[in-house]
NUVEXMAR-530556 format. One line per field, with one value per residue: z, x, y of N, C-alpha, C in turn; residue number from 1. Coordinates in Angstrom, 1 decimal, decimal comma, m for minus. Each point is the difference from the previous one (the first is absolute). Example, Ala and Ser with C-alpha at 12.3 -4.5 7.8 and 13.67 -1.06 7.14 Angstrom:
n_up	7,8_m0,7
n_east	13,2_m0,4
n_north	m5,7_1,1
ca_up	0,0_0,0
ca_east	m0,9_0,9
ca_north	1,2_1,1
c_up	0,0_0,8
c_east	0,9_m0,8
c_north	1,2_1,1
num	1_2
This chain:
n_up	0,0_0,9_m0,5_0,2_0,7_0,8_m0,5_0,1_1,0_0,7_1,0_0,0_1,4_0,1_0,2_m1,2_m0,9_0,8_m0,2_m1,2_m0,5_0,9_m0,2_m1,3_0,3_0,8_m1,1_0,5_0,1_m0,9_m1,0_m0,7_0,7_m0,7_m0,5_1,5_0,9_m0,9_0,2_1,2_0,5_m0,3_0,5_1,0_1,2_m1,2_0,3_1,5_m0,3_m0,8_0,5_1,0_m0,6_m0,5_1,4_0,8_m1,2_m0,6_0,5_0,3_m1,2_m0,4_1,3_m0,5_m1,7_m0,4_0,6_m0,7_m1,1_0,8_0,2_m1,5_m0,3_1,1_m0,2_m1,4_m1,0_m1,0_1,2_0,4_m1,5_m0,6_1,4_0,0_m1,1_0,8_0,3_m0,8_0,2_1,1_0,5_m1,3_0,3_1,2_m0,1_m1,4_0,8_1,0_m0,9_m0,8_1,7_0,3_m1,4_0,4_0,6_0,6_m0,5_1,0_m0,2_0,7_m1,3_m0,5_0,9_0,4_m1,1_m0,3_0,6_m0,7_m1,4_0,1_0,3_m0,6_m0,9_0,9_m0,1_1,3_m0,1_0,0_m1,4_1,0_1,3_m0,9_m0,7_1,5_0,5_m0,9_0,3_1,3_m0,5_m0,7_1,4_0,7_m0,7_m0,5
n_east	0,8_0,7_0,4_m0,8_0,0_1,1_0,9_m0,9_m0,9_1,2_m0,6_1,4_0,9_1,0_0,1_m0,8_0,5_1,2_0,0_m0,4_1,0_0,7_m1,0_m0,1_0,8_0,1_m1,0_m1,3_0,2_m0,1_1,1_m0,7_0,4_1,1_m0,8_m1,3_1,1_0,0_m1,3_0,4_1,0_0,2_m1,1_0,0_m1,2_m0,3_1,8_m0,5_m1,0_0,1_1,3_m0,4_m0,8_0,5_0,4_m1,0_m0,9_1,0_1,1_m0,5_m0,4_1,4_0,0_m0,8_m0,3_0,8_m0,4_m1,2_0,7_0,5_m1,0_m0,2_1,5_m1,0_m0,6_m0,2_0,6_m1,1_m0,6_0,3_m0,4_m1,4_m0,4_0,8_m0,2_m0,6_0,6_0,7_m0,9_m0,8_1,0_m0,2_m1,6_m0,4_0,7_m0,4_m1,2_0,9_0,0_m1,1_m0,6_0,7_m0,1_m0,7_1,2_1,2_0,4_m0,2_1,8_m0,4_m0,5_0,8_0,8_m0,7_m0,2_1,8_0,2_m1,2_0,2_1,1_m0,2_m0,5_0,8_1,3_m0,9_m0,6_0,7_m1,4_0,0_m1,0_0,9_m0,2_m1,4_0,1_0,8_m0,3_m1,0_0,3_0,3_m1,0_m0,6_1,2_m0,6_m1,0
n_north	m1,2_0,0_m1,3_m0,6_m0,2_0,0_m1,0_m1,2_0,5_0,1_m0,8_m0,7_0,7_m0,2_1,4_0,5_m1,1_0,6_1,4_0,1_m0,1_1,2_0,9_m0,5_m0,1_1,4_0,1_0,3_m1,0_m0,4_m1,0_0,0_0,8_0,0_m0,6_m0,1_0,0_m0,9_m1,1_0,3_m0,4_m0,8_m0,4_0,3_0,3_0,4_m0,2_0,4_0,7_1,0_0,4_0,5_0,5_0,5_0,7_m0,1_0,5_0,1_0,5_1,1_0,3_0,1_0,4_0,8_m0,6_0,6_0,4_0,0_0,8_0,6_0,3_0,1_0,6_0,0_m0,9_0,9_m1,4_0,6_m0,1_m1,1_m0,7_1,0_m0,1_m1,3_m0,1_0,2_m1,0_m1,0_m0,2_0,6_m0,6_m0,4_m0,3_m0,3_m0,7_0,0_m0,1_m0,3_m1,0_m0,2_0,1_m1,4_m0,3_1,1_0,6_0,6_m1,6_0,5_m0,7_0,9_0,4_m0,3_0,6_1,0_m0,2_0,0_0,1_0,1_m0,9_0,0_1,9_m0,1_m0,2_1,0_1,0_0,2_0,4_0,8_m0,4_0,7_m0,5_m1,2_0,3_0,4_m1,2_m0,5_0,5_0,4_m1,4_m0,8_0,6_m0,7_m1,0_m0,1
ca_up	0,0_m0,2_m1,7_m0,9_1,0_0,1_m1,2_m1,0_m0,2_1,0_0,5_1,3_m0,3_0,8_1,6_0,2_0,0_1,0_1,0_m0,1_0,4_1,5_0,3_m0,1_0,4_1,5_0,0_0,9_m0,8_m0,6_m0,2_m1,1_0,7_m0,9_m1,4_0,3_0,1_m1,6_m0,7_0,6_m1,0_m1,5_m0,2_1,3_0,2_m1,0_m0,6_1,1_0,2_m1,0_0,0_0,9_m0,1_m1,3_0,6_1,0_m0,5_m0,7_0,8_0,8_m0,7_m0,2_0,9_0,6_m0,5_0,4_1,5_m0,3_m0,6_0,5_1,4_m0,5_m0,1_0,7_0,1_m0,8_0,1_m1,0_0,7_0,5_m0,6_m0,1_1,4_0,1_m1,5_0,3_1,1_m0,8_m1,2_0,9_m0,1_m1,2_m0,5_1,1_m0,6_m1,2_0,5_0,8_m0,6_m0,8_0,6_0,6_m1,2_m0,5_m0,6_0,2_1,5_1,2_1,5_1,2_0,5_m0,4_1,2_1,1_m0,3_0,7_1,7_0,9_m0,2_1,0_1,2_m0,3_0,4_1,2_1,1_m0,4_0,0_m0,6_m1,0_m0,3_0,3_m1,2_m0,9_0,1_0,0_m1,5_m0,2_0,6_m1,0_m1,5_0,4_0,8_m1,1_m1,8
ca_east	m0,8_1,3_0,5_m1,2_m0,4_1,4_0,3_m0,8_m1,3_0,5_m1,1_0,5_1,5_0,6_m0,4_m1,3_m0,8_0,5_m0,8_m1,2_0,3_0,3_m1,1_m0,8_0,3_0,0_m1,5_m0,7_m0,8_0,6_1,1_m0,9_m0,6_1,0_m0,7_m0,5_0,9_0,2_m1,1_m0,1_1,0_m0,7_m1,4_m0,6_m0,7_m0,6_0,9_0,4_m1,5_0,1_1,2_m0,5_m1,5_1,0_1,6_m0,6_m1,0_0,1_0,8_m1,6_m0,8_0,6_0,2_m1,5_0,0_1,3_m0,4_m1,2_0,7_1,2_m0,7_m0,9_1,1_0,9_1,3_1,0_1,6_0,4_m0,3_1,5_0,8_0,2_0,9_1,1_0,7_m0,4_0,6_1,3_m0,3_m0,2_1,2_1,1_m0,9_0,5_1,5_0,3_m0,6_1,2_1,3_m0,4_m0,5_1,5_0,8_m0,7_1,2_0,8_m0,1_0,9_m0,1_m0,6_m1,5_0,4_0,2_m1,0_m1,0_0,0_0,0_m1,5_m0,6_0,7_m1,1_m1,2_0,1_m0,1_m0,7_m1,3_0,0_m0,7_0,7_m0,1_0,9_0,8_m0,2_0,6_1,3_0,3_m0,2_1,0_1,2_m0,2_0,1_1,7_1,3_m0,3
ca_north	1,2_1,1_0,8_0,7_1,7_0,2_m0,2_0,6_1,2_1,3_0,4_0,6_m0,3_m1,5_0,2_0,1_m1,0_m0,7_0,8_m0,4_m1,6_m0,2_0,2_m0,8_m0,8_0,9_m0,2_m1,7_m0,5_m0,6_0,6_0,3_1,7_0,5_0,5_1,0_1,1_0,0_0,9_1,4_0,7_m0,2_0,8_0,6_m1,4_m1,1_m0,4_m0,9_m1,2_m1,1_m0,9_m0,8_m1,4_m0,6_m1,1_m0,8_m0,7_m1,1_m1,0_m0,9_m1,2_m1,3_0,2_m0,5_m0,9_m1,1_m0,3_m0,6_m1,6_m0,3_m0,9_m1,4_m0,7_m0,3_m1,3_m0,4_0,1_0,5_1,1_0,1_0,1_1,0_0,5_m0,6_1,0_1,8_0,4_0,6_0,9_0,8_0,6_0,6_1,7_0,9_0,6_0,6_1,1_0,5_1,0_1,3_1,3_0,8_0,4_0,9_0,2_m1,2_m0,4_0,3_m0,9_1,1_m0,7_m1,9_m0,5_m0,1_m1,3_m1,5_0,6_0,1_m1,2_m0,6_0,2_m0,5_m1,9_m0,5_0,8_0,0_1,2_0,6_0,4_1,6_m0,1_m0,4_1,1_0,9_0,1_0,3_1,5_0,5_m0,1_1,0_1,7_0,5_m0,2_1,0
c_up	0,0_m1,0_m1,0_0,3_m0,8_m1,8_m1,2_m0,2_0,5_0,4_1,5_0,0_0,5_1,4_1,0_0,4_1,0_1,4_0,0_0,9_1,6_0,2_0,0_1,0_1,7_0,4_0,5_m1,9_m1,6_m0,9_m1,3_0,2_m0,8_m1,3_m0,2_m0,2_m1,5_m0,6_0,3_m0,7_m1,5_m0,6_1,3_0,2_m0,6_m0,7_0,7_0,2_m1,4_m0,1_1,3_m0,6_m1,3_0,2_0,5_m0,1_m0,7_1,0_1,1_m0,3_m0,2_1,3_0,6_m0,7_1,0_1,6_m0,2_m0,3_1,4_1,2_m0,5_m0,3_1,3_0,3_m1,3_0,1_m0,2_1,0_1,1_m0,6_m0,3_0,9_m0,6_m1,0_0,5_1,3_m0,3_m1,3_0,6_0,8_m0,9_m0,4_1,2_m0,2_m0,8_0,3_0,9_m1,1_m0,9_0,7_0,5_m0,8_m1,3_m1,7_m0,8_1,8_1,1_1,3_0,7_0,0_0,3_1,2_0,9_m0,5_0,4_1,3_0,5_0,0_1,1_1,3_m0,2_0,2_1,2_1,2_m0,2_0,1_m0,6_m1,3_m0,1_0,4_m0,8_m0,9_0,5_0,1_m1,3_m0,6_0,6_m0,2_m1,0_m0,5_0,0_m1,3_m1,1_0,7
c_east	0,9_0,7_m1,2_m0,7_0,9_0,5_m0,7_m1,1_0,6_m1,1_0,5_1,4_0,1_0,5_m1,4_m0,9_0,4_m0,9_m1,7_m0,4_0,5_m1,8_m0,6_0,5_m0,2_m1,5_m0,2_m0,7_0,4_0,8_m0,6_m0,1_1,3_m1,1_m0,5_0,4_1,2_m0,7_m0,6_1,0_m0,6_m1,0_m0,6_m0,9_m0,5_0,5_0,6_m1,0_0,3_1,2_m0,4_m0,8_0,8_0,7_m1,2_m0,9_0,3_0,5_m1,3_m0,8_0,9_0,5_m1,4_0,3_1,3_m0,3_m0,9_0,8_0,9_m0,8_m0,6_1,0_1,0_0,6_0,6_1,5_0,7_0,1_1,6_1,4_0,2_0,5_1,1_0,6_m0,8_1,1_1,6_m0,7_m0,6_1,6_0,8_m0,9_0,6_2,0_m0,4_m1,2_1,0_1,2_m0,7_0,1_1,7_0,8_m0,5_1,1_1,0_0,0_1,1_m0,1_0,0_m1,4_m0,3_0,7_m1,1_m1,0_0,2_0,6_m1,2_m0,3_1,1_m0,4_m1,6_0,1_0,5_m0,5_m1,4_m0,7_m1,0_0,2_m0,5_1,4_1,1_0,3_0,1_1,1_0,4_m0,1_0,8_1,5_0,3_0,1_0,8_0,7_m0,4_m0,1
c_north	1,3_0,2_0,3_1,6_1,0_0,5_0,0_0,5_1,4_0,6_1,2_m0,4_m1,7_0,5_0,3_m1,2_m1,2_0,5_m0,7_m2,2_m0,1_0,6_m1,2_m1,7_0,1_m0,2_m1,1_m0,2_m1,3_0,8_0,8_1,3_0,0_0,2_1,3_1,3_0,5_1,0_1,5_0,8_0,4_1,2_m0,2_m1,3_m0,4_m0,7_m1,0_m1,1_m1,4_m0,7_m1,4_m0,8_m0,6_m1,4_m1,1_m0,8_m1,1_m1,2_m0,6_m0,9_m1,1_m0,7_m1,4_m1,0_m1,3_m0,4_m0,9_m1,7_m0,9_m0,8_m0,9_m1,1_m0,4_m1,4_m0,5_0,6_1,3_1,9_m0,1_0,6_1,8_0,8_0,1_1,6_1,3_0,7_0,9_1,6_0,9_0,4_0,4_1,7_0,7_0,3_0,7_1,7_0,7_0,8_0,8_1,0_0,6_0,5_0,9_0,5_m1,1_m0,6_0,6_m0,8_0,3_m1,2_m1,4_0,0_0,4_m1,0_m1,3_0,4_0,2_m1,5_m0,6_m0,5_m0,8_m1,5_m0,5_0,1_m0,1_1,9_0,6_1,0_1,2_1,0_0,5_0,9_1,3_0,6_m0,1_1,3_0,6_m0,1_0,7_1,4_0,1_m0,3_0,5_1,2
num	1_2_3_4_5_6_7_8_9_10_11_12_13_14_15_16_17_18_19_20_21_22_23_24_25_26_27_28_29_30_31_32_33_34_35_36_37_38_39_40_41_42_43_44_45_46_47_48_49_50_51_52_53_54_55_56_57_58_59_60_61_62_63_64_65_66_67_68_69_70_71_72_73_74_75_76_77_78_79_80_81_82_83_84_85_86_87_88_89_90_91_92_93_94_95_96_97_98_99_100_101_102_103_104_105_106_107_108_109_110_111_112_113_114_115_116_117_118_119_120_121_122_123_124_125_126_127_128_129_130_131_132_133_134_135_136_137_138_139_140_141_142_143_144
């Protein structure tokens, strides 16, 4: 979404849209409030209404469907097995969503080290990752 924003609609800068992405992410609520706030940008609330219902509706209905399917599938093979291949593939999207947002530019191992110094922290601690993300920010402040 950030290179598309970003690069190719320049809807906004690649610091903007980092700005827009710590809001959207500081909000109670799901992670989806980054569209919203796109679409505001963009063309004001009717830009935000419709980037939202854009993002949600769909993913809801297929959301609803696949749930429907998944409890009627509950003792086939074939429902372990999907687990099984969503699991490595839900951590290669969350990596590759991490370095789009850390590497706006060129990459800086400034950022590539508080990233792995938080997961460090994260894997060995049970430490509350709001913590975390703060102390990243706080880094981040001191060193860019």
């Amino acid at each position: 979404m950030q290179r598309y924003v970003v690069d190719v609609k320049g809807w906004t800068s690649a610091t903007d849209f980092m700005r827009l992405f710590a809001v959207a992410q500081a909000a109670p609520g799901p992670n989806v409030l980054i569209t919203s706030l796109i679409g505001y940008r963009v063309a004001g609330v009717a830009g935000s209404l419709v980037a939202l219902f854009a993002l949600c509706l769909p993913a809801g209905g297929l959301t609803w469907v696949v749930s429907a399917l998944w409890g009627r599938f509950r003792d086939s093979p074939w429902r372990g097995a999907i687990q099984r291949a969503l699991a490595p593939l839900v951590v290669g999207l969350t990596f590759a969503a991490g370095y789009a947002i850390a590497t706006p530019h060129a990459p800086d191992w400034r950022l590539w080290l508080i990233a792995l110094a938080t997961a460090a922290v994260m894997l060995r601690t049970r430490m509350n990752p709001l913590w975390l993300l703060a102390g990243g920010a706080v880094l981040g402040g001191m060193l860019l």
